[in-house]
C-alpha positions in Angstrom: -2.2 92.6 -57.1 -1.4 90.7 -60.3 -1.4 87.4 -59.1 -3.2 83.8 -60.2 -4.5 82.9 -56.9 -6.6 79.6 -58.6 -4.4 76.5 -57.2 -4.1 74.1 -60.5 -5.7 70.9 -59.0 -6.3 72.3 -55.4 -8.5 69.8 -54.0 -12.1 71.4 -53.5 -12.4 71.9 -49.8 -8.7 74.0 -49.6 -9.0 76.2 -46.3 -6.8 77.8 -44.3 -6.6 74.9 -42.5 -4.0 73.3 -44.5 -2.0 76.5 -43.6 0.7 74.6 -41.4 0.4 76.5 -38.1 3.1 79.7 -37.7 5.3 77.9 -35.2 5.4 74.8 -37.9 8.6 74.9 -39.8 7.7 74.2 -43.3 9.9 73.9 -45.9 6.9 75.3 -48.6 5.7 77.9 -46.2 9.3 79.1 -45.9 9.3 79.5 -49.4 6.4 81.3 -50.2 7.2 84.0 -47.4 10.2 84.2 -48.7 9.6 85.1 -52.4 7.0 87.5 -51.2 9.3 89.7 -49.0 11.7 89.8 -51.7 9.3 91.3 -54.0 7.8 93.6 -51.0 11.4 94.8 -50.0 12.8 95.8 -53.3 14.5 99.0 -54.9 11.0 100.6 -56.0 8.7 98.2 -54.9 5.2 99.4 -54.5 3.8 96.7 -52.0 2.4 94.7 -54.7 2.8 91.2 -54.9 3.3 89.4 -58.7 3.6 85.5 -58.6 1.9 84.1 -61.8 2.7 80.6 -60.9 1.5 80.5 -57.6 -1.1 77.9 -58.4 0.6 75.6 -60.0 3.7 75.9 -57.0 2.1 77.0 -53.6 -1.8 76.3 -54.1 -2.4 72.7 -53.6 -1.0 73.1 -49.9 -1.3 76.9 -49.3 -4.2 78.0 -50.8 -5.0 81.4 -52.5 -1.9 83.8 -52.2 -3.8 86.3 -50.4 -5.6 84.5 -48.1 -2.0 82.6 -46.9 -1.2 86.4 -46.9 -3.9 87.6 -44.7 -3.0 84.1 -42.6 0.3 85.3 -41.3 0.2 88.6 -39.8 3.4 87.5 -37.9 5.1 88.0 -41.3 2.8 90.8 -43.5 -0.1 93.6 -43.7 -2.4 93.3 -46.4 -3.8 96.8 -47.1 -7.0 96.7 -49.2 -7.2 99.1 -52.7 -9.1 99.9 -54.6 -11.6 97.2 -56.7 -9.8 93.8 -55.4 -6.9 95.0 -55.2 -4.2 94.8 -52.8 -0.7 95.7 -51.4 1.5 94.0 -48.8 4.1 95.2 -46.4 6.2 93.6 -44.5 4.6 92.9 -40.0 5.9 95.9 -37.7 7.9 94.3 -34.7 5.6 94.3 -31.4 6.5 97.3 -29.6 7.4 98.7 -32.9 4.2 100.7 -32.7 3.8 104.5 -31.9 2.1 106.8 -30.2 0.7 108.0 -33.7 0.0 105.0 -34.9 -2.0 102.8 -31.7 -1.7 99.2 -32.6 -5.3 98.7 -32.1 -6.1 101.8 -34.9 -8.0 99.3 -37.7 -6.2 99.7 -41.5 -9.6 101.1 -42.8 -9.1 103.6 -40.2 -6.0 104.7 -40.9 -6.6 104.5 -44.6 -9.5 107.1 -44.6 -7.3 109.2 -42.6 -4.1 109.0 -45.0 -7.0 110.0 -47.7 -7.9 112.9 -45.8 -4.6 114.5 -45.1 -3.7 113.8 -48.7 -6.9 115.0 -50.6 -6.6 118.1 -47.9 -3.3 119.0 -49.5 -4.2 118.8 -52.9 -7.3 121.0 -52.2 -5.3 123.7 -51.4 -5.6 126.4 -54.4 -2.2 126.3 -56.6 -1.1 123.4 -55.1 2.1 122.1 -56.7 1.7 118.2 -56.2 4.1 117.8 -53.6 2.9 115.8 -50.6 4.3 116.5 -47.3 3.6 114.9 -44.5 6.5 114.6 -42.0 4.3 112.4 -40.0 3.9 109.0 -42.2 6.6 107.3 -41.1 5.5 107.1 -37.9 1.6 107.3 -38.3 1.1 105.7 -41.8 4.0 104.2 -43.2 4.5 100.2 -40.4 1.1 99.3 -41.6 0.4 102.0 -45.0 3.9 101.5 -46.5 5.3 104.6 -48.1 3.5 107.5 -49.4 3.9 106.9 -52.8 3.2 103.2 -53.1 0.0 104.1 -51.3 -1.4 106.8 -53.1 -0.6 104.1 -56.7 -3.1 101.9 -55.0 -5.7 104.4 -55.6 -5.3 105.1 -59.5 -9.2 106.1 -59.3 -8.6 108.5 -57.0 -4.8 109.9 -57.5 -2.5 110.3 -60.5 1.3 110.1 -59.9 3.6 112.3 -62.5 7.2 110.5 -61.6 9.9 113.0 -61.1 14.2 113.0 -60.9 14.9 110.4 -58.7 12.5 109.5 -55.7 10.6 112.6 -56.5 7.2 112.3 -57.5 4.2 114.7 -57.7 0.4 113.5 -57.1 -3.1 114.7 -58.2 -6.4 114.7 -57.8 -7.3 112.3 -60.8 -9.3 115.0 -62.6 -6.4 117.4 -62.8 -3.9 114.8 -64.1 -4.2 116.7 -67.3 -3.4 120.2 -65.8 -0.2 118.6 -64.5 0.8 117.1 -67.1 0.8 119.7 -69.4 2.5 121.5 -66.6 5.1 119.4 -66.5 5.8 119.0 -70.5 6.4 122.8 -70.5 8.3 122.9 -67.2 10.8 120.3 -68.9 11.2 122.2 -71.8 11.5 125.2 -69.9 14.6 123.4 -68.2 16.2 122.7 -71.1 20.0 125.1 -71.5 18.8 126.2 -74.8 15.4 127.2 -74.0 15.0 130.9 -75.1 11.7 131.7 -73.8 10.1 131.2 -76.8 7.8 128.2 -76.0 6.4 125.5 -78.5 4.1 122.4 -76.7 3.4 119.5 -80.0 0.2 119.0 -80.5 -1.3 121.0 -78.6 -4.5 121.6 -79.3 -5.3 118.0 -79.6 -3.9 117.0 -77.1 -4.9 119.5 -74.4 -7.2 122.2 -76.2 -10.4 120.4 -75.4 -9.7 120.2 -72.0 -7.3 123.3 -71.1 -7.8 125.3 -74.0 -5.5 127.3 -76.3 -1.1 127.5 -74.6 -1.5 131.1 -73.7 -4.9 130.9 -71.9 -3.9 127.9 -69.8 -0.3 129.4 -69.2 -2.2 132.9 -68.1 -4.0 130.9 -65.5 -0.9 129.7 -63.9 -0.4 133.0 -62.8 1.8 131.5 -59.5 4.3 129.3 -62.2 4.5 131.6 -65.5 4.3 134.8 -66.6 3.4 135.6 -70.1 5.9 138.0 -71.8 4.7 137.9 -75.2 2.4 140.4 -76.5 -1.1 139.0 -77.6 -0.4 139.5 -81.6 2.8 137.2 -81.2 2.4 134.2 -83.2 4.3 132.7 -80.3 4.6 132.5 -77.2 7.5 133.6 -75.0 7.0 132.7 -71.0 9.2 132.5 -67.9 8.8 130.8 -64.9 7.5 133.0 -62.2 10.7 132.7 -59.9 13.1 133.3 -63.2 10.9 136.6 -63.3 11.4 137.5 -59.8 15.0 136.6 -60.1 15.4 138.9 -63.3 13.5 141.8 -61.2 15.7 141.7 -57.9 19.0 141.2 -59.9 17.9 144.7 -61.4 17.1 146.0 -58.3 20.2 144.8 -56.4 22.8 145.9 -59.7 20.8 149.4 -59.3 21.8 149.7 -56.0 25.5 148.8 -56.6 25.7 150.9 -59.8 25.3 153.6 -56.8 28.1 155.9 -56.7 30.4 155.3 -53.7 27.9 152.1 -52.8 29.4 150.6 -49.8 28.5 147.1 -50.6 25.6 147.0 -48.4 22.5 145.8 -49.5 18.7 148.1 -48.5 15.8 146.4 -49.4 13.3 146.5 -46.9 10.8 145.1 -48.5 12.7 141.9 -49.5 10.8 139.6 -47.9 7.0 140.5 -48.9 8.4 140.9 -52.6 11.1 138.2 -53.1 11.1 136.0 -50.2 8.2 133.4 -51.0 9.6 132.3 -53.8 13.8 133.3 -53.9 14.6 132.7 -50.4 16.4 135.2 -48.3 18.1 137.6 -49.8 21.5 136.6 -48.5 21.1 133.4 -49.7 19.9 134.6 -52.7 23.0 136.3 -54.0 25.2 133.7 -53.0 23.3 131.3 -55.0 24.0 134.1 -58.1 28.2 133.5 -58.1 27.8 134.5 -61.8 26.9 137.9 -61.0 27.8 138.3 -57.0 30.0 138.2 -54.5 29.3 138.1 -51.0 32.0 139.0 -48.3 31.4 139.5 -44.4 32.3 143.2 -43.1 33.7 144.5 -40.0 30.4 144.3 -38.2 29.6 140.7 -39.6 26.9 142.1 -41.9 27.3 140.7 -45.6 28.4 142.9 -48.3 27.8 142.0 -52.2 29.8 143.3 -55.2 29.0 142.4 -59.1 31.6 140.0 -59.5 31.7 140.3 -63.0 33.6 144.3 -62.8 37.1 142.4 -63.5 35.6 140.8 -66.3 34.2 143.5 -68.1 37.1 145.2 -67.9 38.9 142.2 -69.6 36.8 142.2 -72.2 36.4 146.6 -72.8 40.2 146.2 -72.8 40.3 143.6 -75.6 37.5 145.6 -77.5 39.7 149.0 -77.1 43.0 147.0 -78.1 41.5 146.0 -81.5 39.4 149.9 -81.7 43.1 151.5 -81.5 44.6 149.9 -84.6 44.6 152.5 -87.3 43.3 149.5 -89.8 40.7 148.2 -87.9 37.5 148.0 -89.9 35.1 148.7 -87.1 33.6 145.0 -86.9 34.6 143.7 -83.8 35.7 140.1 -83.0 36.6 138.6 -80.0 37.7 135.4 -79.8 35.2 132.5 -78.2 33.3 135.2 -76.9 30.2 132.6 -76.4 32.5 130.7 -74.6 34.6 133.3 -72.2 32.7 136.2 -72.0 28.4 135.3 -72.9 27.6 133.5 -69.4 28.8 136.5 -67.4 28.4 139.6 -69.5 25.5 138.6 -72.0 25.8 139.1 -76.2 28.5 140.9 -77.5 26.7 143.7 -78.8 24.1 144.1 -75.8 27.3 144.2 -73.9 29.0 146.8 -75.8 25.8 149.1 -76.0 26.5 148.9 -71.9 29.2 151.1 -72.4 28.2 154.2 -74.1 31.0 156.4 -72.5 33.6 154.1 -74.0 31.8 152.8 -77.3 29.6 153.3 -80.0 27.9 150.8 -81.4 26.8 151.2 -85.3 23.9 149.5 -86.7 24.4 148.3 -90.2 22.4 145.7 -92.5 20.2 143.2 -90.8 22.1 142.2 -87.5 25.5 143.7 -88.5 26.9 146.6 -86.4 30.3 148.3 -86.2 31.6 149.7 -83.0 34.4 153.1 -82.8 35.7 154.6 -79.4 33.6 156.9 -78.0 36.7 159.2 -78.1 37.2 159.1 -81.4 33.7 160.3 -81.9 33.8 163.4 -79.4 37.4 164.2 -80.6 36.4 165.1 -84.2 33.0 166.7 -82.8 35.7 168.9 -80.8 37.7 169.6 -83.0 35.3 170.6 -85.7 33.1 172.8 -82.7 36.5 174.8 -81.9 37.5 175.4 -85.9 33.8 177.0 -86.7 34.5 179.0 -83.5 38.0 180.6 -84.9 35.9 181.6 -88.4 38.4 183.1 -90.6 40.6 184.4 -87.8 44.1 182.6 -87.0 43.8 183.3 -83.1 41.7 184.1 -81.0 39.5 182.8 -77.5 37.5 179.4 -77.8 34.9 177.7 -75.9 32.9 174.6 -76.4 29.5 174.5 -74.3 28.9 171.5 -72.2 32.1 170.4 -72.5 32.7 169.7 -68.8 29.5 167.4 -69.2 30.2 166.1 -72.9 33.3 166.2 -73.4 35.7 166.7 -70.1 35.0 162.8 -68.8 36.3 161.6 -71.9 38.9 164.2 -73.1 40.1 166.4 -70.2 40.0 169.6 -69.9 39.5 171.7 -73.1 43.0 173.4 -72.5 44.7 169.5 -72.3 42.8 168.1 -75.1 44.1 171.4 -77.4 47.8 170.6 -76.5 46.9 166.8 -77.6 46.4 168.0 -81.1 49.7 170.3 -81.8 49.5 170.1 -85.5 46.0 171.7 -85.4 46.1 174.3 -82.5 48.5 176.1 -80.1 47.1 177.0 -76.5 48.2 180.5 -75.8 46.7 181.4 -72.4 43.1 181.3 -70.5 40.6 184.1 -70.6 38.1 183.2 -67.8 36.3 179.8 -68.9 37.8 180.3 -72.5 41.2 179.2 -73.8 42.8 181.7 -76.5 44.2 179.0 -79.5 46.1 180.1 -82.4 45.5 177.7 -85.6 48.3 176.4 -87.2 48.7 176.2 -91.2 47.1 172.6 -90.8 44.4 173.1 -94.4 44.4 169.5 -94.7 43.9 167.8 -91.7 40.5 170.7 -91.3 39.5 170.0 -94.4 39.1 166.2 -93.4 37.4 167.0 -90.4 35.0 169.1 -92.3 34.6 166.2 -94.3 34.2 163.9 -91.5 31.9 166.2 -89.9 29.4 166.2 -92.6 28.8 162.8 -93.2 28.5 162.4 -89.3 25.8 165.7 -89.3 23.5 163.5 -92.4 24.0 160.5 -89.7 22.7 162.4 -86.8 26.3 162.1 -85.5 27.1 157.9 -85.7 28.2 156.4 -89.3 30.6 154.3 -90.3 33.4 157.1 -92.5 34.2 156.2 -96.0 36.7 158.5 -97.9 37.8 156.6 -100.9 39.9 159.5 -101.6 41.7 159.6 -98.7 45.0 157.8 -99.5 45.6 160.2 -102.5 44.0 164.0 -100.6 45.2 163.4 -97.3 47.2 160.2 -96.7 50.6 161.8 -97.3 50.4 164.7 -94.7 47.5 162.9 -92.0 49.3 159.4 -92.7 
């Protein structure tokens, strides 16, 4: 305890003596217990006791601070540390002990055995720092004081990494270093604009003698990271074990509902030897995912999950297909705030968009640019093009495109609808088993632009963005 326990002119032969007796009201006395317990009952107070003047104020009369201490055990517990140094807490009330804590058990007693638990816990392989034991406040705690002030009085035994709030985290003094270098990258790791890709300052001099290089010492933490990066990455991308797991289930649980006819009820069997150490149950689970679930009770009071983000999507495809439809639109999609409305839910635009390839294609172009077209547009010149080389030279005659009710029909129709959709090219005349018998109409321009079409899509292995800079003079007056 930091204290000045010489009186200033104490007279030589000070004993406890001088102590007025405990039934004696003394004005002194009353002081001095006082200003201790203040110190020993504040917000955060570790037990010690700090009066630098005690001397000079209490000494002549009282004596050393800690032997008036150790003189009223009516009013305090002086708990030995480590060295010479010492905590104080405040007398339990008689009959305040319990059956775990027997008034005549000595404090050296019930120190070596608050060591013991606590050094048992942190032998423990992969032990996260956290000490739990439920029992202290009855065992330990009316003569120990708190678990955390006590393991602080043994700073050559434990090192105590602060946490949020009242949280702490304790180890064994050689691995303070371990820990803290755990808890630098876990804090970073926190951080909302953490994207995996992990950079510690100084690293090497300040943990490589000890730990070694970042990825060794993360690759030992096998139960808190997982290394994602490959080993000829100049840096290092890592997730915490339980954001792995969580990325893994939320794969396996949107497989499941991506089921046809899924009927919103959850199989996974092997949930709990998987995913239940470290995310819980898997009800829970879900329902702490509101982002990307939602969980409803069914008729038999079993839960049932749906992606709540369907609604969403669906927004968003219909904003896309909006801007796709406008006979000017360039091809470069923009969506307004997308970060903003859309990112949290549904991810980057264009990893969203490549999501849908039924509905959209997406275009690489320079760099990170990309241009997107309907999906429909694409099959419908395809089509078209398929059912003119068909026809040849003749002016009637029976058509059919292979695969169509697997390529084409689920975005187009039937091959007989989507003809009747393109009057100024073809006219349906009947059906001849699986075939449809089309006449072509005196349509030479608009064929001669999907030949064009078709042949810079056939040197693009079918997705390009079109340019025609003759198109406004060749074909703009009769295709508009």
């Amino acid at each position: 305890s930091q204290a000045s326990d010489a009186p200033a002119e104490a007279p030589a032969a000070t004993t406890l003596a001088s102590v007025p007796a405990p039934d004696a009201y003394d004005p002194m006395v009353a002081s001095a217990v006082r200003e201790i317990k203040l110190q020993i009952t504040a917000p955060g107070g570790d037990g010690h006791v700090s009066i630098p003047d005690w001397g000079d104020r209490y000494g002549a009369k009282l004596g050393p601070m800690r032997a008036f201490i150790e003189s009223r055990p009516d009013k305090f517990t002086l708990i030995p540390g480590a060295g010479g140094d010492f905590t104080v807490t405040k007398a339990r009330k008689r009959g305040g002990a319990s059956a775990d804590a027997p008034a005549e058990q000595s404090i050296d007693s019930l120190t070596a055995a608050a060591l013991a638990e606590i050094e048992e816990q942190l032998n423990v392989p992969n032990h996260d720092g956290r000490i739990s034991l439920p029992h202290w406040k009855a065992r330990y705690e009316p003569t120990l004081g708190s678990i955390r002030s006590f393991v602080k009085r043994w700073p050559d035994r434990f090192t105590v990494f602060a946490g949020e709030g009242r949280h702490f985290r304790v180890v064994r003094k050689g691995d303070g270093t371990s820990m803290q270098a755990i808890r630098e990258i876990e804090e970073q790791m926190d951080q909302p604009e953490f994207d995996g890709h992990l950079q510690i300052p100084d690293w090497d001099r300040r943990y490589g003698r000890d730990l070694g290089s970042l990825r060794s010492f993360l690759e030992t933490c096998t139960e808190r990271f997982t290394v994602v990066s490959g080993e000829d990455e100049p840096e290092v991308r890592v997730l915490k074990i339980r954001d792995a797991l969580a990325l893994k289930a939320i794969a396996e649980i949107d497989e499941q509902l991506n089921e046809p006819d899924h009927d919103g009820r959850l199989r996974m069997p092997h949930w709990n030897d998987t995913y239940g150490n470290v995310l819980g149950n898997l009800r829970s689970f879900v329902e702490s995912r509101p982002d990307k679930f939602s969980v409803s009770v069914g008729e038999d009071r079993r839960f049932l999950v749906t992606r709540c983000y369907d609604d969403l999507a669906e927004r968003a495809l219909r904003e896309i297909e909006e801007q796709l439809k406008d006979a000017k639109h360039d091809g470069r999609t923009r969506v307004p705030r997308w970060n903003e409305r859309y990112r949290e839910a549904l991810g980057p635009l264009r990893s969203f968009l490549e999501r849908w390839p039924e509905r959209l294609k997406v275009i690489s172009g320079d760099g990170t640019k990309f241009t997107v077209v309907r999906a429909s547009d694409v099959l419908e010149v395809k089509a078209l093009h398929l059912i003119d080389l068909q026809l040849g030279d003749r002016n009637e005659g029976p058509v059919t495109v292979p695969d169509w009710e697997k390529a084409y029909a689920p975005t187009l129709g039937s091959l007989r609808q989507f003809l009747t959709n393109w009057p100024g090219a073809f006219q349906t005349l009947g059906e001849e088993g699986n075939r449809v018998i089309v006449r072509r109409m005196s349509d030479g321009p608009r064929l001669q632009a999907i030949a064009e079409i078709d042949r810079q899509l056939s040197r693009a292995s079918g997705i390009t963005r079109v340019h025609i800079p003759h198109w406004d003079g060749v074909y703009g007056p009769s295709l508009r």
